[in-house]
MDTraj code that builds the backbone (N, CA, C; nanometers):
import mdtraj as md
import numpy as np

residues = "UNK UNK UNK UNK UNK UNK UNK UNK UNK UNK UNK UNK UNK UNK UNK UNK UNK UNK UNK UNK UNK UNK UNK UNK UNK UNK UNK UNK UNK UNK UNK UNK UNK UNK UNK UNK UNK UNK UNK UNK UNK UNK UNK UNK UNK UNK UNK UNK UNK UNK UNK UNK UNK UNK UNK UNK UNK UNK UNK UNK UNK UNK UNK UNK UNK UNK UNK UNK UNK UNK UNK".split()
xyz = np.array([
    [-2.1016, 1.1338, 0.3775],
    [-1.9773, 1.1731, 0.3135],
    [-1.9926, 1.1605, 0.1628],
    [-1.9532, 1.2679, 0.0823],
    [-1.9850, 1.2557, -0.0582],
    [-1.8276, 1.1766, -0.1530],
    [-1.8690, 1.0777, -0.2043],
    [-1.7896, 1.0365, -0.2577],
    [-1.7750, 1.0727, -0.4487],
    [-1.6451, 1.0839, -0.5048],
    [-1.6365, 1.0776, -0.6333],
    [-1.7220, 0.9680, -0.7021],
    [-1.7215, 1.0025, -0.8125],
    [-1.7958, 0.9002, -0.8952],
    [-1.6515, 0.8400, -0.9919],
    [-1.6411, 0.7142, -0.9770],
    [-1.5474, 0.6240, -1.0203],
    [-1.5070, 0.6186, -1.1890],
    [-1.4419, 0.7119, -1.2249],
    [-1.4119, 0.7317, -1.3579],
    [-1.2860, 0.6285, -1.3992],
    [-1.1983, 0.6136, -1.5418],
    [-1.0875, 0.5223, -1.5520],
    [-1.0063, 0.6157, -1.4915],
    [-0.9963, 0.7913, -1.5005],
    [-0.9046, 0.8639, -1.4799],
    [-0.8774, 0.8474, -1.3329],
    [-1.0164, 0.8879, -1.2135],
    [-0.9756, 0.8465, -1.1127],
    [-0.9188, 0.7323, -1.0688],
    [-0.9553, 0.5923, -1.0985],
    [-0.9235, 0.5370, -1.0795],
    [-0.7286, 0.4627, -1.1159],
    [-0.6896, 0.5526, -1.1838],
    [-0.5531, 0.5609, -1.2143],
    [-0.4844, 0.6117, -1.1112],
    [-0.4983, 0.6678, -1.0153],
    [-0.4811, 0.7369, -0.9039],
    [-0.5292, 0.5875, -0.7803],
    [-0.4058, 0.5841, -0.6946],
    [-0.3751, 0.4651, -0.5884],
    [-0.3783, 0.5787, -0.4500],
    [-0.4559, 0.5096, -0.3062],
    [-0.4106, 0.5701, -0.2035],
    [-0.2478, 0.4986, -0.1529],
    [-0.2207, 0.5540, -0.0899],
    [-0.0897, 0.5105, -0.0140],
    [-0.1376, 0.3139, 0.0281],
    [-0.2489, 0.3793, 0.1141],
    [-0.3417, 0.1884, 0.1626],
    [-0.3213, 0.1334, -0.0121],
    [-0.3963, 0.1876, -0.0936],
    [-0.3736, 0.0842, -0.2033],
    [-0.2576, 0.0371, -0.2912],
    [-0.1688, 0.1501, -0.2295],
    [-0.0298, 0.1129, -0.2762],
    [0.0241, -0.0307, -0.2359],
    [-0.0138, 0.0383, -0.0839],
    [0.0667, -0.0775, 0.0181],
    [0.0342, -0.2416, 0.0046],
    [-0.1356, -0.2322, -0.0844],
    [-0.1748, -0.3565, -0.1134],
    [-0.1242, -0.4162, -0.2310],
    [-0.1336, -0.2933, -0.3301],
    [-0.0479, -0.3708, -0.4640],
    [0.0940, -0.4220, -0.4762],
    [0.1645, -0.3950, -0.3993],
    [0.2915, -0.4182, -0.3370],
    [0.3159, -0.5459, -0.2410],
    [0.2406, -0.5575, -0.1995],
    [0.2277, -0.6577, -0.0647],
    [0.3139, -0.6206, 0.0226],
    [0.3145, -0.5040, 0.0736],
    [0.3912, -0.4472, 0.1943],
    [0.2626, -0.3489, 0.2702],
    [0.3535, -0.3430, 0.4043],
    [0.2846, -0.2587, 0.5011],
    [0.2805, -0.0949, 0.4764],
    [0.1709, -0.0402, 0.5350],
    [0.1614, 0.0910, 0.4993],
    [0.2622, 0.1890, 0.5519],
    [0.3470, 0.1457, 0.6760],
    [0.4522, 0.1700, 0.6764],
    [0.6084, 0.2022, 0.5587],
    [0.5820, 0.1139, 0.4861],
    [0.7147, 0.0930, 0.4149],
    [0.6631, 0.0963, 0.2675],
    [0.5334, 0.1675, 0.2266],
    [0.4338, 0.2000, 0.1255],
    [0.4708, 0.3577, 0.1797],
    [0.4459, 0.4178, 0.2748],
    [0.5032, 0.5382, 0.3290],
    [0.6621, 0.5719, 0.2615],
    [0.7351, 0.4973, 0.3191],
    [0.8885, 0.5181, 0.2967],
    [0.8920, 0.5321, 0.1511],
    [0.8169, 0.4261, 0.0691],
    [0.8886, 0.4487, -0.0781],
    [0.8574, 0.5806, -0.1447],
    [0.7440, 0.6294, -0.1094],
    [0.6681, 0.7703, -0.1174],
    [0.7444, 0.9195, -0.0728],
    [0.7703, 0.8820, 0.0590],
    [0.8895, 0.9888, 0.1334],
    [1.0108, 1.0221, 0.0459],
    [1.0769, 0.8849, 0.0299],
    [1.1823, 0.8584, -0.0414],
    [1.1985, 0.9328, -0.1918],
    [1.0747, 0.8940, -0.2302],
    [1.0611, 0.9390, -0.3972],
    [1.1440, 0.8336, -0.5093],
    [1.1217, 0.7249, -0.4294],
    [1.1395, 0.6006, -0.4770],
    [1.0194, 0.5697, -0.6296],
    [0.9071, 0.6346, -0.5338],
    [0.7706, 0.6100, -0.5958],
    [0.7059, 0.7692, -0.6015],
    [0.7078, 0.8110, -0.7119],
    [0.6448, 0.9855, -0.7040],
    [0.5146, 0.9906, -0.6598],
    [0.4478, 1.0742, -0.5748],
    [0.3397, 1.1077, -0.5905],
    [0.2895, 1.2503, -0.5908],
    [0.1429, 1.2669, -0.5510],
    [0.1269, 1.4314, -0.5314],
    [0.0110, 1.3978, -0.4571],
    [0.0465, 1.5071, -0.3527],
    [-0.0493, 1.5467, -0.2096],
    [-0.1777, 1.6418, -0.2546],
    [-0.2639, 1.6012, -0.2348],
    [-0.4103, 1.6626, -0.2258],
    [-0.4745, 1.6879, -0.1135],
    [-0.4539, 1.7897, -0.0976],
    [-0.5381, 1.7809, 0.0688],
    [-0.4265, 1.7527, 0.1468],
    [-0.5028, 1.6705, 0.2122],
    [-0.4055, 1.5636, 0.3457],
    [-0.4021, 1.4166, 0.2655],
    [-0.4270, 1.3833, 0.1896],
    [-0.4416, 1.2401, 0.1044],
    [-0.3005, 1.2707, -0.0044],
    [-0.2277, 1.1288, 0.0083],
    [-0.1334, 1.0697, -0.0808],
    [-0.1794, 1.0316, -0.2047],
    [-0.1547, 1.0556, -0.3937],
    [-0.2348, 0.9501, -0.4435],
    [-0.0702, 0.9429, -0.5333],
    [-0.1189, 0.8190, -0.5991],
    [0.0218, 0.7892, -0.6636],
    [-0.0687, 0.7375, -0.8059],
    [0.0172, 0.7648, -0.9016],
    [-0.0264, 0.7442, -1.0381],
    [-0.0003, 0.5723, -1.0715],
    [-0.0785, 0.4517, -1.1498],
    [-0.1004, 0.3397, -1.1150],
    [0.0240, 0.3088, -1.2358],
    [0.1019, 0.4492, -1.2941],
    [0.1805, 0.3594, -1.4095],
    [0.3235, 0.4361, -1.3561],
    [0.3382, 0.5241, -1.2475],
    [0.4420, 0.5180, -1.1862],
    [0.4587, 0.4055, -1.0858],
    [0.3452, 0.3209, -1.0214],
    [0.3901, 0.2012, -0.9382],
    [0.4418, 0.1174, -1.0633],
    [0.3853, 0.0740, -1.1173],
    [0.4248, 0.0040, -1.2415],
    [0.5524, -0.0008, -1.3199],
    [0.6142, 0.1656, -1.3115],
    [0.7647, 0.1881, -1.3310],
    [0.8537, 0.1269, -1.2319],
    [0.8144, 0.1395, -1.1029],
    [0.8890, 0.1279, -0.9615],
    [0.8735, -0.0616, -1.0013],
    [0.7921, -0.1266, -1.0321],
    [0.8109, -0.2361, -1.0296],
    [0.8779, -0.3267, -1.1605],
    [0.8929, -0.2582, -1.2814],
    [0.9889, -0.3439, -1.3845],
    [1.1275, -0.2715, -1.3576],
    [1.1655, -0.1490, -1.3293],
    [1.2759, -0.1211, -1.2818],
    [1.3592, -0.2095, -1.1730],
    [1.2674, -0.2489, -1.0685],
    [1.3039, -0.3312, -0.9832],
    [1.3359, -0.4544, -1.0391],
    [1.2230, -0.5382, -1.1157],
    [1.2741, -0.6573, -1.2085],
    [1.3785, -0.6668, -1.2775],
    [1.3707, -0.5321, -1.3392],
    [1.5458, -0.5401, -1.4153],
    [1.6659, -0.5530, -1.3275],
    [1.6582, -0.4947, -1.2206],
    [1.8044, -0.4752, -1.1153],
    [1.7545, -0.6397, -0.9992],
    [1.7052, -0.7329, -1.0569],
    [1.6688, -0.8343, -0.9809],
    [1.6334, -0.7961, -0.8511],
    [1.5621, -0.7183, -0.8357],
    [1.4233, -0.7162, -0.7697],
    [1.5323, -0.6622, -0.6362],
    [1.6269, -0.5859, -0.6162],
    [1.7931, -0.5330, -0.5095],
    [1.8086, -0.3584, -0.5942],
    [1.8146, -0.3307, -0.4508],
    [1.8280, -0.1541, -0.5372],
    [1.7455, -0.0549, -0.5101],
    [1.7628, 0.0077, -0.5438],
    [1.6549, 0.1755, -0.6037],
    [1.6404, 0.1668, -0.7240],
    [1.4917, 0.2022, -0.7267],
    [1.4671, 0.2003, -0.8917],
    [1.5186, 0.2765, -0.9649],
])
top = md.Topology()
chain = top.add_chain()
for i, resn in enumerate(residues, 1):
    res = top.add_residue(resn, chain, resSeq=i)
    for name in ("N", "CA", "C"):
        top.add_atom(name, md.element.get_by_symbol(name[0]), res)
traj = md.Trajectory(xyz[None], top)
């Protein structure tokens, strides 16, 4: 299987799995925030990737509304 070669750009780019890890939630409910558009992403293929400074939005937004809410 040919893999990318690991640039900063790619690597700004999260799978859904690595979402679900930076989050500490299940890939289940790493799904939902995605569906939702809680958390933006864009579909490639059949692969989810999410940009590493829109999780990053989804998470001081949340801090501000004490961590209760939609971002």
């Amino acid at each position: 299987m040919f893999s990318y070669p690991q640039t900063e750009e790619t690597r700004k780019l999260l799978s859904a799995e690595e979402l679900a890890q930076e989050l500490g939630v299940g890939r289940t409910t790493a799904y939902a925030l995605l569906w939702s558009g809680q958390i933006p992403s864009l579909k490639i293929g059949r692969l989810r990737k999410i940009r590493r400074e829109d999780v990053e939005a989804f998470i001081e937004a949340r801090m501000e509304n004490g961590g209760h809410g939609a971002a």
